[in-house]
C-alpha positions in Angstrom: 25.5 -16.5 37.2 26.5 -16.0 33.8 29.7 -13.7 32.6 28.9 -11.1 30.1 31.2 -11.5 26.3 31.2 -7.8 25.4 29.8 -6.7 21.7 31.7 -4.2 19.8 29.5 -1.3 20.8 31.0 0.2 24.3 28.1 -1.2 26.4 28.0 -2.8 30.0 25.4 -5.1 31.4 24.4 -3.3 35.1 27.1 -4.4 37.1 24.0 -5.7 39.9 24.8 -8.4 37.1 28.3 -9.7 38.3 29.3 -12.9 39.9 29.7 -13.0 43.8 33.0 -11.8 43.6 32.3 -8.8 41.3 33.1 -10.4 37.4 30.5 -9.0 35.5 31.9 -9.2 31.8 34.7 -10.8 29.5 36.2 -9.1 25.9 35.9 -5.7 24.6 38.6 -3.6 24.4 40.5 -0.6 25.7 39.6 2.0 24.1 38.7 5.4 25.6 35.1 5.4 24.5 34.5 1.9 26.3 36.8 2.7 29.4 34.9 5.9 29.8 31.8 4.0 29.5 32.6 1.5 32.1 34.4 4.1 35.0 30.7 5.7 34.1 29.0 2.8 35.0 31.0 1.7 38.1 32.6 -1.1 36.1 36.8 -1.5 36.0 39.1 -3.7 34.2 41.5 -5.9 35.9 43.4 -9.1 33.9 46.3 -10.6 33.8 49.3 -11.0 31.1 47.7 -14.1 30.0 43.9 -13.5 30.5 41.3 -12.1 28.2 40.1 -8.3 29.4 37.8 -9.1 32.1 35.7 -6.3 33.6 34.6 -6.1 37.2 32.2 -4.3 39.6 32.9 -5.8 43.3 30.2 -5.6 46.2 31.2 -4.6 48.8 33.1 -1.3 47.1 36.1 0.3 49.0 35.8 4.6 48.9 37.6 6.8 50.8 35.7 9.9 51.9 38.1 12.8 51.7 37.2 13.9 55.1 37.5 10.7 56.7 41.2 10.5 55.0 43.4 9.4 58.4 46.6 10.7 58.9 49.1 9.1 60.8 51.8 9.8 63.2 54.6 9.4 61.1 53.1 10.7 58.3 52.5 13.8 60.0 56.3 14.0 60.5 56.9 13.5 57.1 54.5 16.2 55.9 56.1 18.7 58.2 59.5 17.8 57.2 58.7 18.9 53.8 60.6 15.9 52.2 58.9 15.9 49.6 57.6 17.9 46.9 54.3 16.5 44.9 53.3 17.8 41.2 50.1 16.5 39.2 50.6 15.5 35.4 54.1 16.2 35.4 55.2 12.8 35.3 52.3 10.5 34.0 54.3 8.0 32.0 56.8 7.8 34.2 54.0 6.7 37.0 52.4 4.1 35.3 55.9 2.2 34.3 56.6 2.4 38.1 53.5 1.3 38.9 54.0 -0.9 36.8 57.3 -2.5 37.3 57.4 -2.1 41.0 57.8 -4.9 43.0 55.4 -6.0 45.3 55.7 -8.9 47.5 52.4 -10.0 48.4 51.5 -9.9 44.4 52.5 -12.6 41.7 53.2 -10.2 38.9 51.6 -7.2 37.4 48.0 -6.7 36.2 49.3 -3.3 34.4 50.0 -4.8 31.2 51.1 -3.1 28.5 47.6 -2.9 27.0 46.5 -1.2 30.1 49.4 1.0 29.8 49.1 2.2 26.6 44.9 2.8 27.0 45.4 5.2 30.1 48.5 7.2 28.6 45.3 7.8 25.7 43.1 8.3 28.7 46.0 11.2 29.8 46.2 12.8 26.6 42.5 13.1 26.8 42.3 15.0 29.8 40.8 12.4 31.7 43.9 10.0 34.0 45.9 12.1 36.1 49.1 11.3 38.2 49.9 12.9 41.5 54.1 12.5 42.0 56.3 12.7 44.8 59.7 14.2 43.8 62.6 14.1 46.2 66.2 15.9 45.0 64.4 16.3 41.3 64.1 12.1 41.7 60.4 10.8 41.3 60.0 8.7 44.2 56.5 7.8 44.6 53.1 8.9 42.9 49.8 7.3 41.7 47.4 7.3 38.9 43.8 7.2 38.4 40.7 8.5 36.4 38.6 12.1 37.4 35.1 12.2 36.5 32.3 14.4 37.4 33.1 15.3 41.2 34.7 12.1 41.8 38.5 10.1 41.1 39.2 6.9 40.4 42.3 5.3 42.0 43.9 2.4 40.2 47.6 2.3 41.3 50.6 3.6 43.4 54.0 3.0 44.5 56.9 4.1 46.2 60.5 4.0 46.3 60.8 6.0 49.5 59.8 5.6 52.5 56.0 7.5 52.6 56.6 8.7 49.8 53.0 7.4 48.0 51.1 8.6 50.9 52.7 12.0 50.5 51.0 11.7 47.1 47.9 10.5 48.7 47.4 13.1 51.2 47.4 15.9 48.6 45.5 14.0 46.3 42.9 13.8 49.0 43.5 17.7 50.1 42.6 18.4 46.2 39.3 16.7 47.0 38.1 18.3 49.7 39.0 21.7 47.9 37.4 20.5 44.7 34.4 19.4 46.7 35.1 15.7 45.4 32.4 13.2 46.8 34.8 10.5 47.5 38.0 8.6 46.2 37.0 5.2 44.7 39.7 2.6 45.7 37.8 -0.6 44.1 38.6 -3.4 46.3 40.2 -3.5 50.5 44.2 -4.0 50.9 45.7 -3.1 54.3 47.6 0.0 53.1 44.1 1.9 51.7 42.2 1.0 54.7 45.2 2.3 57.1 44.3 5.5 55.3 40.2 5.7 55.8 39.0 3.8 53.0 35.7 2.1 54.0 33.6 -0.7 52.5 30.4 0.3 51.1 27.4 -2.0 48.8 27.7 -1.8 45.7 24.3 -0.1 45.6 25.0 2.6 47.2 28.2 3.4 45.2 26.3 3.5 42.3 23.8 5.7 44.0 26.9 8.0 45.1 28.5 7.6 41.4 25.5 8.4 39.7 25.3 12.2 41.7 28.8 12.5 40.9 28.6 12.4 37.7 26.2 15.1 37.8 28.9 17.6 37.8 31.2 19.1 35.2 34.7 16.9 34.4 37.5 18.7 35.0 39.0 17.6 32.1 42.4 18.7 31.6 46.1 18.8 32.5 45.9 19.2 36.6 49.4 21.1 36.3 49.6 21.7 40.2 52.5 21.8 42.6 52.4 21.1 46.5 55.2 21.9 48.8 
């Protein structure tokens, strides 16, 4: 099957077009208009330092459905030892960096790149990326990022410093979705950690379907300038 090169114009091929492990196009750029484009059409990017921008739309698709969102033991001791405190766009720079920088042992490097970086800070100033940050003693200790649209958000990264302290984040992200009326939490692709939380599998077909509703309703585009204690 044959990956996409990307014109100038901020246009996709459908992403029923990707290879069997979800590479559908190669090129582009970063921009706003073209990252808006491709969330839009459940397409992400994900490259390394060294690669070209390569754009993907996996099948099967991991979601979380807010009220399938499964909460542990110990994080229920966490949440009731009000350890934390969690904000929304207070800290989105910071976020990103940690996200970032972090280091995680089961990956060989970072796929944030500084290209990356710098398109969804533009993506934040637009309204549009949002960070949910876990604060303990005035210290940002865990958080993640991701894109809103329609009734729906985009996860693309997290980490912690603390012990559950990106969870925390989680948790109310998810609790903002069921009050928002959010159809789901798209995760992109399984790890351990998101499927210890709910996150499910679903075809690709499907997500679309589900995406397509979403986008139905009205972006809250904004600053999300919320605190959770």
């Amino acid at each position: 099957m044959p990956i996409y090169q990307l014109p100038e114009e901020p246009i996709f091929p459908h992403p029923n077009e990707a290879t069997s492990d979800g590479l559908l196009a190669i090129g582009g750029d970063l921009s706003a208009q073209r990252l808006i484009a491709a969330y839009a059409s459940g397409i992400f990017p994900w490259f390394g330092a060294k690669d070209p921008i390569l754009w993907w739309s996996p099948n099967p698709r991991m979601v979380l459905f807010p009220d399938k969102f499964k909460v542990s033991k110990s994080l229920k001791q966490t949440l009731r030892s009000q350890k934390y405190k969690v904000t929304t766009d207070k800290a989105f720079v910071q976020v990103i960096a940690h996200c970032r920088s972090i280091f995680r042992p089961d990956q060989n490097g970072t796929w944030i790149t500084r290209e990356i970086e710098k398109a969804y800070i533009e993506l934040h100033k637009l309204g549009l990326a949002h960070s949910f940050e876990a604060w303990h003693n005035n210290e940002l200790v865990g958080g993640l990022y991701g894109i809103s649209l329609g009734n729906t958000f985009f996860g693309e990264s997290m980490f912690h410093k603390a012990n559950d302290a990106s969870k925390v984040a989680f948790y109310y992200l998810n609790a903002l979705a069921i009050d928002w009326g959010f159809q789901f939490i798209d995760c992109q692709i399984p790890n351990p950690h998101l499927i210890s939380l709910g996150a499910e599998e679903i075809s690709r077909d499907d997500f679309l379907d589900m995406l397509h509703a979403a986008l139905l309703h009205k972006t809250r585009q904004g600053t999300w300038n919320l605190l959770f204690e």
